[in-house]
N, C-alpha and C positions, 0 to 999 in steps of 0.2 A: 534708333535707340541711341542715345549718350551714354559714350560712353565711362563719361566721369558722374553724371548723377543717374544714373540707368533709367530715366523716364524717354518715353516714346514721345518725346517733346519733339517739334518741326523746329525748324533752325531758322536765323533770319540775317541776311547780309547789310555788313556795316561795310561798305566800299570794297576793297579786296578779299575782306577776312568774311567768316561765318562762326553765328555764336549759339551756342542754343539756349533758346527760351524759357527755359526753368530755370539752369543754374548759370547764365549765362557765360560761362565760358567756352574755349574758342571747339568747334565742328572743321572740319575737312567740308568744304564748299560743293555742295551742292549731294550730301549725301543723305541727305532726308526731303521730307517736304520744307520748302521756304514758302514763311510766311509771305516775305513780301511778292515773290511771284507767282503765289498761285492762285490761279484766275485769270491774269493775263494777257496769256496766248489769246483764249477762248476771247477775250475782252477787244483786246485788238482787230481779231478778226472779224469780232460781230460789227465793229465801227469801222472797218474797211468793205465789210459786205454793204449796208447801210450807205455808204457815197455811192459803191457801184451800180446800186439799185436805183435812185435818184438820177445817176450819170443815165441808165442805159433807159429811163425813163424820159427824160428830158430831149436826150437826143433820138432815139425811137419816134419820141411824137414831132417832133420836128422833120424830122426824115419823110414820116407819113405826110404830115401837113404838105410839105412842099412835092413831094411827089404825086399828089391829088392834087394841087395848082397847076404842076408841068403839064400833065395828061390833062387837064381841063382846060386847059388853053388847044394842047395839039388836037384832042381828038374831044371837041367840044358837044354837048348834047348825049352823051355815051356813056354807058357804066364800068367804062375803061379805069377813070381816076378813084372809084369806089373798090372795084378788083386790087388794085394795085396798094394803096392806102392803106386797107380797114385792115389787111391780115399785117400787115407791117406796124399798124399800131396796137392789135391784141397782141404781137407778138411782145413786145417793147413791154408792156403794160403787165401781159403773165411772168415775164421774167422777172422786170425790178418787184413785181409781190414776193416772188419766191426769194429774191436777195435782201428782200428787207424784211420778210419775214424771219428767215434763215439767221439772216445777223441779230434782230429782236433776239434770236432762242441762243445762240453762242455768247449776246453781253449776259442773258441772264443766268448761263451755266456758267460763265465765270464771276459772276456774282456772288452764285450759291458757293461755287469751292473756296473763293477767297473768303469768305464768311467761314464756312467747315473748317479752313486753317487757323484762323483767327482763334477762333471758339475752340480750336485743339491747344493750341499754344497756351490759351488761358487758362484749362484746367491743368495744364502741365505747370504751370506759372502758382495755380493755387496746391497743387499739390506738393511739390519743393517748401511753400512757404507754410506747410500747415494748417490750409484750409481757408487763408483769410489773404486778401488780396487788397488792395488800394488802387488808386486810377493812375498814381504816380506809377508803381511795382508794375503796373501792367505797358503803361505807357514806353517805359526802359526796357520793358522785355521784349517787344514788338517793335520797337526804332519806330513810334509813332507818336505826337503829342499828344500828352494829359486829357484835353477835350474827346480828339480820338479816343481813347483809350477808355474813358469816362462812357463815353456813349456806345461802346461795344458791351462793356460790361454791364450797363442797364439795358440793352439789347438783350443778353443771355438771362438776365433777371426777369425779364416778362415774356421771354418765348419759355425758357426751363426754370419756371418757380420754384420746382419740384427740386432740382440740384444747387439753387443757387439764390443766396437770399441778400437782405440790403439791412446794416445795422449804420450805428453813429456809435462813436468812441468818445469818450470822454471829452475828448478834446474838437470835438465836435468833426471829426475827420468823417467822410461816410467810407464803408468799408465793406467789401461785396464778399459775402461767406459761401463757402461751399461745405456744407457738412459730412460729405461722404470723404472730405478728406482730413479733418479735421480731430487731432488727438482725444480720445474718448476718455473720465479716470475708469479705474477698474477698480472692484468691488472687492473690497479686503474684508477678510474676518477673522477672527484671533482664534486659535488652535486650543485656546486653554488654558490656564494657570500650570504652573510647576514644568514647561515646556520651556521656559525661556523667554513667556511671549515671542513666538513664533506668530508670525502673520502667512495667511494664504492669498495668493494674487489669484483671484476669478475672472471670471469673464464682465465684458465691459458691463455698464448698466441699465437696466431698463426694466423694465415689467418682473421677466423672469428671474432677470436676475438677483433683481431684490428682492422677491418672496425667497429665494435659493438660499440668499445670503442670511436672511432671518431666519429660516427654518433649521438653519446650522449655528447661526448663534443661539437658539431654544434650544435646542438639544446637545451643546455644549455647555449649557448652563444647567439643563436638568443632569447631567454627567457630574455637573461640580456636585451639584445637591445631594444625588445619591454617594459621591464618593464623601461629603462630610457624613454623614448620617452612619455611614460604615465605622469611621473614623471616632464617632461619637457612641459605636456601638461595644465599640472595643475598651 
């Protein structure tokens, strides 16, 4: 949590310092999630399992090979160099699967979380700015280029349609909206004559609340009508 814009923004490091991703000013290093490190423990280690798997594959069957040559020369005609060999090459061969299988699933866990942080930061980044984000805004808040930036944000635009949509600004800028964060107006209705013009602030608008809001301007207006009528009766 930031503590100067109170969003649950992940923080991202600029050389020594850490900033956080909504309002970017400066975080205590390393007291939230960072963008830019997270995923790549898991990242690193799937592409250090991955060489070791290749290593102990390459040299396993070399091992085998030449130790089925030795025995075949010494003890020639005999199933000596096949005993010795074959478990020394399944052995070699089930490992490096299990390490390069293993490293395959650790780059892809750190795929996924660096992406989860990413896609955190950005709604933290649109909710600071009121809902409406640019690839530049986004680019500055994640210490990543514009392009980056650009193509995270059309990432989250076609996995989550549903939170996050793609307009064009006048000025032909494209601009990637998030509506749930986004200032709503709110549905005013006048209290009446002889009050002051007194306005009521309702609830935002929509369906309900616009039949609500008319159903109370009708029956503020049928109030004027009976009070002239009284008025006129007098």
């Amino acid at each position: 949590m930031c503590p100067h814009c109170g969003k649950n923004a992940p923080i991202v490091h600029r050389g020594l310092t850490a900033t956080c991703t909504a309002c970017g000013r400066a975080r205590v290093p390393l007291s939230g999630k960072a963008v830019d490190l997270a995923g790549k423990p898991s990242k690193v280690g799937g592409t250090v399992a991955g060489v070791l798997g290749w290593v102990v594959l390459i040299l396993g069957l070399s091992l085998a090979l030449l130790f089925g040559l030795l025995l075949a020369w010494i003890f020639p005609a005999t199933i000596a160099p096949w005993v010795v060999s074959l478990p020394i090459a399944f052995g070699s061969v089930a490992t490096s699967l299990l390490l390069l299988l293993g490293g395959r699933k650790l780059r892809e866990h750190g795929t996924a979380a660096e992406r989860d942080a990413r896609g955190q930061a950005l709604f933290a980044v649109a909710q600071n700015r009121g809902g409406t984000v640019t690839a530049r805004d986004a680019a500055g808040a994640l210490s990543v280029s514009v392009e980056q930036a650009d193509a995270l944000l059309t990432d989250l635009a076609k996995t989550r349609p549903e939170e996050v949509g793609v307009e064009v600004s006048d000025q032909g800028e494209i601009l990637y909206v998030f509506p749930g964060f986004m200032q709503r107006p709110r549905a005013r209705v006048a209290d009446g004559a002889g009050q002051g013009g007194q306005v009521r602030v309702g609830a935002p608008f929509g369906p309900e609340a616009e039949a609500e809001a008319e159903a109370e301007a009708q029956a503020v207006e049928e109030s004027r009508q009976v009070g002239g009528r009284k008025e006129q009766g007098r």
